[in-house]
C-alpha positions in Angstrom: 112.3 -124.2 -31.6 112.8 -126.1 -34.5 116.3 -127.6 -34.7 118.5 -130.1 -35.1 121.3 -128.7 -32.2 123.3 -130.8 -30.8 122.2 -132.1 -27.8 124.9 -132.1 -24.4 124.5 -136.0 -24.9 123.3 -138.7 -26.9 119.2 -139.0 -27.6 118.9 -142.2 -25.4 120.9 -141.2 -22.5 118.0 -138.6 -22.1 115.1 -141.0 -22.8 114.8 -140.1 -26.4 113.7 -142.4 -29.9 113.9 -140.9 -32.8 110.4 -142.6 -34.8 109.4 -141.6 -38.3 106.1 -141.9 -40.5 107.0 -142.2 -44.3 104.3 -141.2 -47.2 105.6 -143.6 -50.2 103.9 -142.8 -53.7 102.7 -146.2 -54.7 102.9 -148.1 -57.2 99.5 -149.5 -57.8 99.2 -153.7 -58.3 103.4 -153.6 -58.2 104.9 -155.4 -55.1 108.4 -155.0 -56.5 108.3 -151.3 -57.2 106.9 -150.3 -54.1 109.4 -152.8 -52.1 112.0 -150.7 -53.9 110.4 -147.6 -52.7 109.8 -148.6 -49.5 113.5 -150.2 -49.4 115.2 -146.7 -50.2 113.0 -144.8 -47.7 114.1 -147.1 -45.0 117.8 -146.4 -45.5 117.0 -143.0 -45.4 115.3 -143.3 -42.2 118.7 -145.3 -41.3 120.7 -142.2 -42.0 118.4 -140.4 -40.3 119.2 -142.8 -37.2 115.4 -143.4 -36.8 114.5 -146.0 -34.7 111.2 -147.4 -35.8 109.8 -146.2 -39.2 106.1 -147.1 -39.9 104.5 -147.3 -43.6 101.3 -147.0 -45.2 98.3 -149.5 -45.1 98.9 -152.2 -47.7 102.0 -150.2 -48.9 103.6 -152.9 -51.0 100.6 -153.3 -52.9 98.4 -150.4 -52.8 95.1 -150.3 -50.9 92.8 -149.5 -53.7 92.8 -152.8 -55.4 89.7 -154.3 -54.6 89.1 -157.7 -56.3 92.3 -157.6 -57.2 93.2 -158.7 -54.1 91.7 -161.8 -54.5 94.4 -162.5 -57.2 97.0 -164.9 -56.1 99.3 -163.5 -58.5 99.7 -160.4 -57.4 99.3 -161.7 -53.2 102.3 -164.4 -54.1 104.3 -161.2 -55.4 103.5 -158.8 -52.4 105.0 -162.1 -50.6 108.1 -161.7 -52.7 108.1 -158.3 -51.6 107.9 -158.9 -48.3 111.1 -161.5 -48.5 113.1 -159.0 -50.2 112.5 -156.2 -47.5 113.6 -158.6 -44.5 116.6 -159.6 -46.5 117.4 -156.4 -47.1 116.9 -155.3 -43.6 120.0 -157.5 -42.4 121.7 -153.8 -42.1 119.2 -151.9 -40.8 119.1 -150.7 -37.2 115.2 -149.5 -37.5 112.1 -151.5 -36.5 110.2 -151.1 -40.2 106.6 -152.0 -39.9 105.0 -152.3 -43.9 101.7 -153.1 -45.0 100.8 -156.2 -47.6 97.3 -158.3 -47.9 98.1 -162.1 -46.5 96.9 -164.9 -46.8 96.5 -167.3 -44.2 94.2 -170.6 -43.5 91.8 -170.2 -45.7 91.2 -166.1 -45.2 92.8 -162.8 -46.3 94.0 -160.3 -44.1 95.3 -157.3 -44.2 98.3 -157.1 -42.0 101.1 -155.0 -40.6 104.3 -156.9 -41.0 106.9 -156.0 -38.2 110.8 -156.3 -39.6 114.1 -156.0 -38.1 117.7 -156.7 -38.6 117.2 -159.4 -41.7 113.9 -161.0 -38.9 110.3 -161.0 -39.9 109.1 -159.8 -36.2 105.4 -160.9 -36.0 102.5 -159.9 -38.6 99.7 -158.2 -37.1 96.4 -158.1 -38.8 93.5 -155.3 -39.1 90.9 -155.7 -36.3 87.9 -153.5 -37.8 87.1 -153.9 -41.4 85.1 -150.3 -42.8 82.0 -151.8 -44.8 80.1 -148.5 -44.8 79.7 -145.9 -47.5 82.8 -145.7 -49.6 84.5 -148.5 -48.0 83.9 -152.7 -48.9 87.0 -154.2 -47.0 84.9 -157.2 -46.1 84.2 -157.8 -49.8 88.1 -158.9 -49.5 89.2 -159.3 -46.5 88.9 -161.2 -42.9 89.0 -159.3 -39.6 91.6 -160.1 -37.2 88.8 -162.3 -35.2 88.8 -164.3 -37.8 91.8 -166.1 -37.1 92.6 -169.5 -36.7 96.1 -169.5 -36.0 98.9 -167.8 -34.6 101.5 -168.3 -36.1 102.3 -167.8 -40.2 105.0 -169.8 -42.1 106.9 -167.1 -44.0 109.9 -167.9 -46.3 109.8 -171.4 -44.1 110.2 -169.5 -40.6 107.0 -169.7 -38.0 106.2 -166.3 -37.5 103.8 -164.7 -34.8 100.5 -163.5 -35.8 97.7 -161.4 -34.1 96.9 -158.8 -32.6 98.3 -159.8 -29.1 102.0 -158.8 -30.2 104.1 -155.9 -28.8 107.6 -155.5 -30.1 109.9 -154.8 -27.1 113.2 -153.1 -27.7 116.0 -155.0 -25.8 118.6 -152.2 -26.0 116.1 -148.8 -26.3 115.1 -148.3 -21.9 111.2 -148.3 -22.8 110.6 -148.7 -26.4 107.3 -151.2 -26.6 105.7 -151.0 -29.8 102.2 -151.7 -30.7 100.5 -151.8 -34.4 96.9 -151.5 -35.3 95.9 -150.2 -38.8 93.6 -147.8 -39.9 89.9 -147.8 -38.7 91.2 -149.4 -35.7 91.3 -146.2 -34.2 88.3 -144.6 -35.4 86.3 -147.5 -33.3 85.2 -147.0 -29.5 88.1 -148.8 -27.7 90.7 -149.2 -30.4 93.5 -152.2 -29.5 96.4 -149.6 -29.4 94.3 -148.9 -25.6 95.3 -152.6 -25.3 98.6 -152.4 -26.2 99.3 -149.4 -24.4 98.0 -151.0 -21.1 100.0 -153.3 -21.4 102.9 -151.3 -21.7 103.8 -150.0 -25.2 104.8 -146.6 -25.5 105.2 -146.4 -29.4 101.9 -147.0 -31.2 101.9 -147.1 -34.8 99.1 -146.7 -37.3 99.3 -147.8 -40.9 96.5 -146.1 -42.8 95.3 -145.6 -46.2 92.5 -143.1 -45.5 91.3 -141.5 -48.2 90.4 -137.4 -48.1 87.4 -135.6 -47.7 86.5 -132.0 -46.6 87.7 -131.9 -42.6 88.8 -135.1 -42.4 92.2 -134.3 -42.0 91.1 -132.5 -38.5 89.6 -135.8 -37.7 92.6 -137.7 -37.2 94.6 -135.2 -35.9 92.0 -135.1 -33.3 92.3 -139.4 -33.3 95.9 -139.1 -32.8 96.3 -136.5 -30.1 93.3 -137.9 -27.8 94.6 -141.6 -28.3 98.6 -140.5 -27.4 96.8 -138.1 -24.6 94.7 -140.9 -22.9 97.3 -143.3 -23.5 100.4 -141.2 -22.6 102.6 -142.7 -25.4 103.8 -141.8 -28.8 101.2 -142.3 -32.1 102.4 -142.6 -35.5 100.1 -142.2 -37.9 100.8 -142.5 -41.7 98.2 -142.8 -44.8 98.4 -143.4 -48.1 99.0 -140.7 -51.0 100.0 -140.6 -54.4 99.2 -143.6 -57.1 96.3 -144.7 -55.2 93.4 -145.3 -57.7 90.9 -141.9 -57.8 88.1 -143.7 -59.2 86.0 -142.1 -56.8 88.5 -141.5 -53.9 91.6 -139.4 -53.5 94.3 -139.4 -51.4 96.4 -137.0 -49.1 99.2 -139.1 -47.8 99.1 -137.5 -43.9 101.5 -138.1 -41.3 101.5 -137.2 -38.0 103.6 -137.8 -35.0 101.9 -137.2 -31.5 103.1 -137.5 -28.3 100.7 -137.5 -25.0 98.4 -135.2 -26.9 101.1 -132.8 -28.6 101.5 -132.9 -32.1 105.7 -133.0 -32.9 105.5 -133.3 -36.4 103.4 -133.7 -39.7 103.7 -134.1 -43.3 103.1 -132.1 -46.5 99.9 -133.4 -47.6 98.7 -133.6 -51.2 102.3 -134.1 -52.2 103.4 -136.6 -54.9 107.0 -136.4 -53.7 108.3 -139.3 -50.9 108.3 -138.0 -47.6 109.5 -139.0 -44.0 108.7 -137.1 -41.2 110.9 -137.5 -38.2 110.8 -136.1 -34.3 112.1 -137.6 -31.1 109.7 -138.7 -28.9 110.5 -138.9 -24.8 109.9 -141.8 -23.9 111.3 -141.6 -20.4 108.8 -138.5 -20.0 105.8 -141.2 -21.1 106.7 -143.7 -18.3 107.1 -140.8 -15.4 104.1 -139.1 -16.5 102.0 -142.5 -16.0 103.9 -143.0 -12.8 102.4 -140.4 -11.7 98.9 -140.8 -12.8 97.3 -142.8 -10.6 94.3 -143.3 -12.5 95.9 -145.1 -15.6 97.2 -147.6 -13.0 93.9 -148.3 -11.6 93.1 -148.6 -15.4 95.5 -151.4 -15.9 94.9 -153.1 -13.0 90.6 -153.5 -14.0 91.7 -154.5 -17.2 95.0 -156.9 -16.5 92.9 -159.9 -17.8 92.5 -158.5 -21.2 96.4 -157.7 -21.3 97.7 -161.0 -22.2 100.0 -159.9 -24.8 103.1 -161.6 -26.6 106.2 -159.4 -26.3 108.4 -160.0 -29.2 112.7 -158.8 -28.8 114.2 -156.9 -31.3 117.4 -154.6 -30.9 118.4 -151.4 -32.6 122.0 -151.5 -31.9 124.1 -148.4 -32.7 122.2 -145.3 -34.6 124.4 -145.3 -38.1 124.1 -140.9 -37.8 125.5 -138.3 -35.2 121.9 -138.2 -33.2 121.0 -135.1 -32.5 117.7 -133.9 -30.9 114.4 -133.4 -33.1 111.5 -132.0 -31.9 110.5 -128.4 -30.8 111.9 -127.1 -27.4 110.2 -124.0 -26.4 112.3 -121.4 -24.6 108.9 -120.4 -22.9 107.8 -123.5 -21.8 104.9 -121.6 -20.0 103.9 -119.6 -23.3 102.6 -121.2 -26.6 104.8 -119.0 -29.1 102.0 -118.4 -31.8 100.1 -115.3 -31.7 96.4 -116.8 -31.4 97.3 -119.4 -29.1 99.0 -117.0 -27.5 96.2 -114.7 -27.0 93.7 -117.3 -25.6 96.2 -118.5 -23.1 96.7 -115.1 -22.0 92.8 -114.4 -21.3 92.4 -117.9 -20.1 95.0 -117.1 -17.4 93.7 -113.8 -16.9 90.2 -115.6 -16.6 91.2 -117.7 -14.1 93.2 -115.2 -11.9 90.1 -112.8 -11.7 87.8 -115.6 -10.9 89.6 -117.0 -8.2 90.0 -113.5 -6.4 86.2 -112.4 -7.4 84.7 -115.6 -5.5 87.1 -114.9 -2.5 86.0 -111.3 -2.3 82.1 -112.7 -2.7 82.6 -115.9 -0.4 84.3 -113.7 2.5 82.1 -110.8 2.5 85.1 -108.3 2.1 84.9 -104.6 1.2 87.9 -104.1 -0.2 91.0 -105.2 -1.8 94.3 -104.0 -0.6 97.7 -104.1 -2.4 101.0 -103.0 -2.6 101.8 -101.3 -6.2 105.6 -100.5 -6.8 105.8 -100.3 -10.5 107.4 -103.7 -10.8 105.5 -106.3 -13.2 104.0 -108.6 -10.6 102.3 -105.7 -8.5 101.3 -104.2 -11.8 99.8 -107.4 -13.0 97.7 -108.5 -9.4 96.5 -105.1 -9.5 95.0 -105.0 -13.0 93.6 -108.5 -11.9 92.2 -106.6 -8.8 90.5 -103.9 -11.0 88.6 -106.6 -13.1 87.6 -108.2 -10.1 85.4 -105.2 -8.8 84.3 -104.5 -12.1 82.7 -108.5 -12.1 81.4 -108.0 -8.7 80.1 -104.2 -10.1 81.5 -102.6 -7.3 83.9 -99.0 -7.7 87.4 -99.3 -8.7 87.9 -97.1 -5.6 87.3 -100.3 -3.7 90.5 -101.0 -4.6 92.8 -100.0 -1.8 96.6 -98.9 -4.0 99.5 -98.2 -2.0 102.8 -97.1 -3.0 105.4 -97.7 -0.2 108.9 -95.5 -1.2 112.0 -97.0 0.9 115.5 -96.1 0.3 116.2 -97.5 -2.8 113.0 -96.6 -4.9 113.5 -95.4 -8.0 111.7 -91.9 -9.6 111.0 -94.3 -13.1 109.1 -97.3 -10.9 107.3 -94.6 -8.4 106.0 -92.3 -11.0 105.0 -95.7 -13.0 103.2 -96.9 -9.6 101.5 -93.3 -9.6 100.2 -93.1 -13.1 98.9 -96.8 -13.3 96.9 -96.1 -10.2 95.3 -92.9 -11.5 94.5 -94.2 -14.7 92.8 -97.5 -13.3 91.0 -94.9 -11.3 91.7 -96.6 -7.7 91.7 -95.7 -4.4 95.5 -94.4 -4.4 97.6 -93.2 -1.5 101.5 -93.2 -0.7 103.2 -94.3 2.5 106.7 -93.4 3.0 108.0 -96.7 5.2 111.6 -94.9 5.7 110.8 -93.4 8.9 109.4 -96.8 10.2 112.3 -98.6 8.5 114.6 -96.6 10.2 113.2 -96.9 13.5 112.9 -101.0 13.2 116.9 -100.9 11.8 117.5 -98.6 14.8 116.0 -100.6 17.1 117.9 -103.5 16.2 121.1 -102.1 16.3 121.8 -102.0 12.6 124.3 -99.9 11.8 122.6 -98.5 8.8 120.1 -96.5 10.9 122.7 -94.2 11.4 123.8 -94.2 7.6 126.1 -96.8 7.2 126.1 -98.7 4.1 125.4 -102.0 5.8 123.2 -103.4 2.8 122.8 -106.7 4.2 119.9 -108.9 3.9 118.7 -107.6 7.2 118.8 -104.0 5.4 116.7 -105.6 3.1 114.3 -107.7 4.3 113.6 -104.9 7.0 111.7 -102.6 3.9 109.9 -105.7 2.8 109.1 -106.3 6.2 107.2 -102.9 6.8 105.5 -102.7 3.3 103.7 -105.9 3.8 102.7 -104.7 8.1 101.6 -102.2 6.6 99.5 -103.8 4.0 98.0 -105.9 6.8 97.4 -103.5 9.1 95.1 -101.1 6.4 93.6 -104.0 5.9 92.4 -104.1 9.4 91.5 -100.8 9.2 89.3 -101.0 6.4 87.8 -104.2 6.3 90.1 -105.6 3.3 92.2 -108.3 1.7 95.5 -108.1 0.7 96.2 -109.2 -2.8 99.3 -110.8 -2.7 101.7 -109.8 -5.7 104.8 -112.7 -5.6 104.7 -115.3 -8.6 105.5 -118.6 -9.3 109.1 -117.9 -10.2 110.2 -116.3 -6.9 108.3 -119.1 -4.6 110.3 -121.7 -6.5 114.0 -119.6 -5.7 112.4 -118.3 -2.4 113.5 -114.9 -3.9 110.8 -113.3 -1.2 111.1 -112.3 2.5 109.3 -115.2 4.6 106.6 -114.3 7.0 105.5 -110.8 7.4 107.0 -110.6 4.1 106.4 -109.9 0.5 106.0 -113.9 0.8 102.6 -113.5 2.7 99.0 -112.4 1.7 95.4 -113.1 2.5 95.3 -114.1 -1.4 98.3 -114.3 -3.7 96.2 -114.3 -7.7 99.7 -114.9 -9.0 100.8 -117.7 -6.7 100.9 -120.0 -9.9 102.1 -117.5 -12.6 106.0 -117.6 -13.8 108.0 -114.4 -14.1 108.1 -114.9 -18.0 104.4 -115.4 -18.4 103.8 -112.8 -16.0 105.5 -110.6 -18.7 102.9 -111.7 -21.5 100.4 -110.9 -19.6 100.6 -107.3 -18.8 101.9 -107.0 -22.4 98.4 -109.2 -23.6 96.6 -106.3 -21.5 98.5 -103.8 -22.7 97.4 -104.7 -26.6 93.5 -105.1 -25.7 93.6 -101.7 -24.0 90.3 -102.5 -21.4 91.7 -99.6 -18.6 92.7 -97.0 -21.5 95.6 -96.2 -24.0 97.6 -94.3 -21.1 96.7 -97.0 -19.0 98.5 -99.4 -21.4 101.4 -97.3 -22.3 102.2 -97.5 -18.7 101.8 -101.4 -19.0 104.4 -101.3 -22.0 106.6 -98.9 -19.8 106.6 -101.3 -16.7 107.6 -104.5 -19.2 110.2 -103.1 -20.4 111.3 -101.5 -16.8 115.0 -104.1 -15.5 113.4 -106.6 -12.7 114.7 -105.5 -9.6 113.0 -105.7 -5.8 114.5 -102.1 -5.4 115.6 -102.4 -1.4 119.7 -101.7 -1.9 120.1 -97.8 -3.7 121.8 -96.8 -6.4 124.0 -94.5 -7.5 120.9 -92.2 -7.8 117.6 -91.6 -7.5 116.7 -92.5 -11.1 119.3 -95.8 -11.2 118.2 -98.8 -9.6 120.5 -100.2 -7.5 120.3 -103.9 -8.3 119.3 -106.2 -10.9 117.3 -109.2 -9.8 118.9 -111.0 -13.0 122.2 -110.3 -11.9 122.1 -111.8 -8.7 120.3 -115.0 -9.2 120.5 -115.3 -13.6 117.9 -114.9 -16.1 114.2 -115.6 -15.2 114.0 -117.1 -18.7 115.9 -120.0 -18.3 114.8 -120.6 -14.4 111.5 -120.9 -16.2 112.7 -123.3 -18.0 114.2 -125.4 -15.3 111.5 -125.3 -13.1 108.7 -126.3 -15.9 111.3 -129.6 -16.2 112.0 -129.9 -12.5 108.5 -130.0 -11.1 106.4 -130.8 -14.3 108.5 -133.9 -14.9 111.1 -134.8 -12.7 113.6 -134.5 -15.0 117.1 -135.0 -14.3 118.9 -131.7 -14.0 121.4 -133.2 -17.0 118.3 -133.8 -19.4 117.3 -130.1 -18.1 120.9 -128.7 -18.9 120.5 -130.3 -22.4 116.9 -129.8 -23.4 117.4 -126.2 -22.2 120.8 -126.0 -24.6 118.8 -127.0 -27.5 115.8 -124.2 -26.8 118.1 -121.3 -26.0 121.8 -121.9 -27.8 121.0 -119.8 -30.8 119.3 -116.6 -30.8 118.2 -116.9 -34.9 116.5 -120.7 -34.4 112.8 -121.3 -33.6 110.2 -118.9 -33.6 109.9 -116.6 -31.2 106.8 -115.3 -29.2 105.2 -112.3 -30.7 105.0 -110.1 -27.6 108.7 -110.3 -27.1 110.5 -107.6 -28.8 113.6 -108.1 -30.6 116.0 -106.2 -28.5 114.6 -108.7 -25.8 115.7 -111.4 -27.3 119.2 -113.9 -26.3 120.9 -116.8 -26.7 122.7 -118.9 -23.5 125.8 -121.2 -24.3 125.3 -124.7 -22.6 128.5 -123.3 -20.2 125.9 -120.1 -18.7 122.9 -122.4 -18.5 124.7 -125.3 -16.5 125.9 -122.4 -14.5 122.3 -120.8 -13.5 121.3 -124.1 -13.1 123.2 -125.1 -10.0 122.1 -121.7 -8.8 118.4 -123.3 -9.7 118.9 -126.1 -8.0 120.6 -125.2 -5.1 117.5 -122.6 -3.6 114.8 -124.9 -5.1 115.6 -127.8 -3.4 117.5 -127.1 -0.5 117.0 -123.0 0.9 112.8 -122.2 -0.4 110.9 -125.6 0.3 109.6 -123.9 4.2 108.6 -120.6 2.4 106.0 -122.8 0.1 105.4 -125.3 3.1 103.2 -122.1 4.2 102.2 -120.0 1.4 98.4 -118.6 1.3 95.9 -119.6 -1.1 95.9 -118.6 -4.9 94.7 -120.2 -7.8 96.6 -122.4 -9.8 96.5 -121.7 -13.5 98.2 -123.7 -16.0 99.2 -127.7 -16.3 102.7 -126.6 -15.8 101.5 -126.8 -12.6 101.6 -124.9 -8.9 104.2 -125.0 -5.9 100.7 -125.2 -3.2 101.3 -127.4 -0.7 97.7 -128.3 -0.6 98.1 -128.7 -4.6 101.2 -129.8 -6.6 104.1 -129.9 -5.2 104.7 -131.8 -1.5 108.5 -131.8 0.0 110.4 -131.7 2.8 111.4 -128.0 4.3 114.7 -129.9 5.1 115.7 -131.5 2.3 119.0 -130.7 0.2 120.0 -130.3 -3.5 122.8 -132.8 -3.1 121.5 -135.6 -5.8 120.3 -133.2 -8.1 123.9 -130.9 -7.8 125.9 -134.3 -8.3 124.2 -135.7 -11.0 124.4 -132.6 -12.8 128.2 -132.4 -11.9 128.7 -135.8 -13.0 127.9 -134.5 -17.0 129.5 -130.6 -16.6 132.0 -131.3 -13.8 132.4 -127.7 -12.1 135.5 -125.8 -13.0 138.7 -126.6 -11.4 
């Protein structure tokens, strides 16, 4: 969602730096003006409690000068300009990188000047010079290998120059900032790779880049793929208004990317002043190459090349409340537009039915055998199951559909079960497991064999028990596979009954699929209608069915007698906690806050299509720190042995699997004592 809500804590103690691109209208041939302009958009950016603020190629003086350029007039006055924005800067927390042509031993550059706190950083100029089609930069200027020197004397201070600089934040955990400018991207190995190697996670780009038709496309694809092989922050920023249009014109684009995701962009085409903000995690950028043992290996075959010089700067206390900007999606599983949205569905859809189609192939199987209660994930593996025979072009009656009524079914999820099966047009059959229930609680010495209402989790787990002996058992029988039903969600709260359990199958096809995707997906079916419009009314009717695993009665045979939301909190925001737990490694205080921001206000962000409105909630930060102890407690210390041994099933999405043999290794005896007391340590528990 997109929202400036207050964080449970401050931006940095979360890993957080707030960066901004600005588009400045220039003012062509006139230093001065544009140091004024570029002077009032940094204080904005201070108000804005930005951190580092990047502006356009040659920004004091306009890129589209040409031989004007080579006037020392109007270089001695982009000098001036320079002066007067480091002078200025003496009450600035931001990093401000500008853009001005140089001068220096004999040759012209164009350069990124680096300025902080009333301190000319360093001055890094352009590696790659354009000479090709509507670009002459070498009629002006030198390329960065040009170089003779160093350092620059500026105002009478030595300052650093090259492209070996990186501008390292002293009081910001992890803000390294690199600068290259313009077609230094666009070449095969642009320095930002460099830079990055070396250990910047904030690379800036100043640009002028003029527009033609699809270009625009072209860098965002330039941004995302460098922040996505780099795993770091890119800041892009091109010039706009009062450039020359002689035979060019301008767009002034901005974009902010992070590890491939774009977080924010500008207005392009317009002729007002614009600065584009979003936070970027930088704590996220350094775990997520942690973990990526390849962009080690990277820096170690290249460690000669990373000679760099780091230059300090501090930011010092923001000047402005911070409070978190960038989008948060409650569905972290679920891109939130509608076409997106679509593709991801089939994509996952895809994936599922391949994975069970080459298992039924590779094994030589005749059938597939499953469970169907009515519920969403049962629902769900068997639609998968039916596009599976129709792959391998073998009858839907190949599919072996079992309903299995205990004592707490319910008439609404039965006659669901019943009418999904007929319409799909499989092989369906019931099996009443309350006489073999019985027996087993009888045998036992449970009390409720003789009608007590002992609805322990012996009572339970005794039903879920004989559905799945059952399952394996036909199996036997008839030469079959049992498609296991059990999603991502429950492995990770070990909401499933180990062993001969709804925990085991000869193939589970949604071992890596979350409750709340799990719910797009039937509704995704549901909308391209490929079993039938009954078929998919049934689809809509199951969605909007309460989750519940139906094993304690109700009050009658049409009420179920409890809620699976009730007992262990909403599946949206375990969703949500898991994505951050597993995906990242996320302190369960950043999870508690990031999670505040997605989900505080039912009116804020955009919501997914598929979700209708009456659907739709909002969790104060009290509820969510609440579920997630709850979260925390079965994920880490009571389920880790149930995923230590599930079966095979093919993982899906990037938000990864809870496989043993895939992403997630642990401990079956670990506890949840760190992650409970770090959390308490930011929402102490209730006295």
């Amino acid at each position: 969602m997109r929202s400036d809500a207050a964080s449970s804590d401050q931006l940095a103690a979360h890993g957080f730096c707030r960066v901004a691109a600005a588009v400045v209208p220039v003012h062509l041939s006139d230093p001065a003006a544009n140091a004024a302009a570029t002077i009032a958009m940094a204080e904005q950016a201070q108000r804005e409690g930005v951190s580092v603020v990047v502006f356009p190629e040659l920004g004091l003086t306009g890129y589209s000068n040409d031989d004007l350029f080579q006037q020392r007039a109007l270089l001695d006055a982009a000098r001036d300009a320079l002066v007067t924005i480091v002078e200025r800067s003496q009450a600035w927390s931001s990093l401000v990188v500008v853009g001005l042509p140089m001068a220096v031993g004999g040759r012209l550059f164009n350069v990124a000047a680096a300025v902080s706190r009333g301190e000319l950083l360093g001055l890094v100029p352009k590696s790659y010079l354009p000479n090709y089609r509507e670009f002459y930069e070498k009629r002006q200027f030198s390329a960065a290998r040009e170089s003779v020197q160093d350092t620059v004397e500026v105002a009478g201070r030595a300052v650093p120059f090259g492209t070996d600089l990186l501008f390292a934040c002293t009081d910001v955990a992890d803000l390294v900032v690199h600068v290259e400018i313009c077609e230094d991207v666009w070449v095969p190995i642009p320095p930002s790779t460099y830079g990055a190697l070396a250990g910047a996670t904030v690379l800036l780009n100043l640009s002028a880049s003029n527009i033609t038709v699809a270009k625009a496309d072209y860098r965002r694809d330039l941004a995302a793929s460098q922040s996505g092989r780099l795993i770091a922050a890119y800041v892009y920023t091109a010039a706009g208004a009062g450039e020359s249009t002689t035979d060019l014109a301008w767009d002034g684009h901005a974009v902010v990317y992070e590890n491939g995701r774009l977080l924010e962009e500008s207005t392009r085409f317009s002729r007002e002043p614009q600065l584009i903000t979003a936070d970027v995690d930088l704590e996220q950028l350094l775990d997520d190459r942690m973990r990526m043992t390849s962009y080690g290996d990277a820096v170690a075959d290249l460690r000669d090349a990373l000679t760099f010089r780091r230059i300090p700067f501090a930011i010092g206390s923001p000047v402005a409340p911070r409070r978190l900007r960038r989008r948060v999606e409650r569905f972290p599983y679920v891109p939130a537009s509608g076409p997106r949205l679509d593709e991801r569905c089939e994509e996952v859809y895809r994936i599922q039915v391949e994975g069970l189609t080459t298992r039924l192939a590779a094994t030589g199987v005749e059938r597939a055998v499953i469970g169907v209660s009515g519920g969403l994930d049962s629902t769900h593996a068997l639609l998968v199951a039916c596009q599976a025979m129709d792959e391998l072009g073998r009858p839907r009656s190949d599919v072996l559909a079992y309903t299995m009524p205990g004592f707490a079914t319910s008439t609404g999820t039965k006659a669901n079960a019943w009418r999904l099966m007929r319409e799909l047009g499989v092989s369906a059959a019931e099996i009443d497991i309350r006489p073999s229930a019985t027996q087993m609680l009888r045998d036992i010495g449970h009390p409720a064999a003789d009608g007590a209402p002992a609805h322990d989790v012996t009572y339970e787990n005794v039903q879920a028990g004989e559905r799945t002996s059952h399952l394996f058992r036909l199996a036997n029988r008839h030469n079959g596979l049992v498609v296991g039903t059990g999603d991502l969600s429950e492995l990770a709260l070990g909401w499933s009954t180990y062993g001969v359990g709804d925990q085991m199958s000869h193939y589970n096809v949604n071992a890596s699929v979350p409750k709340t995707l799990m719910q797009f997906l039937i509704r995704w079916v549901a909308s391209t209608d490929p079993f039938g419009s009954e078929a998919s009314r049934v689809l809509l009717d199951v969605v909007e069915t309460d989750i519940s695993p139906e094993l304690v009665p109700g009050d009658s045979e049409d009420a179920i007698g409890q809620l699976t939301e009730d007992i262990i909190g909403p599946y949206a925001l375990h969703d949500f906690f898991l994505y951050y737990t597993a995906r990242y490694g996320f302190r369960p205080s950043k999870v508690a806050a990031l999670a505040h921001h997605a989900w505080h206000d039912v009116e804020a962000g955009a919501w997914p299509e598929l979700i209708p409105p009456h659907r739709r909630r909002a969790y104060d930060l009290d509820e969510i720190v609440r579920w997630l102890r709850v979260f925390l407690h079965r994920f880490f210390t009571t389920s880790q042995f149930k995923r230590s041994a599930m079966p095979n099933g093919p993982k899906v999405g990037s938000g990864g699997s809870l496989s043993p043999r895939g992403d997630w290794r642990a401990p079956s005896d670990s506890t949840a004592t760190v992650w409970l007391a770090e959390l308490d340590a930011h929402h102490p528990q209730p006295s």
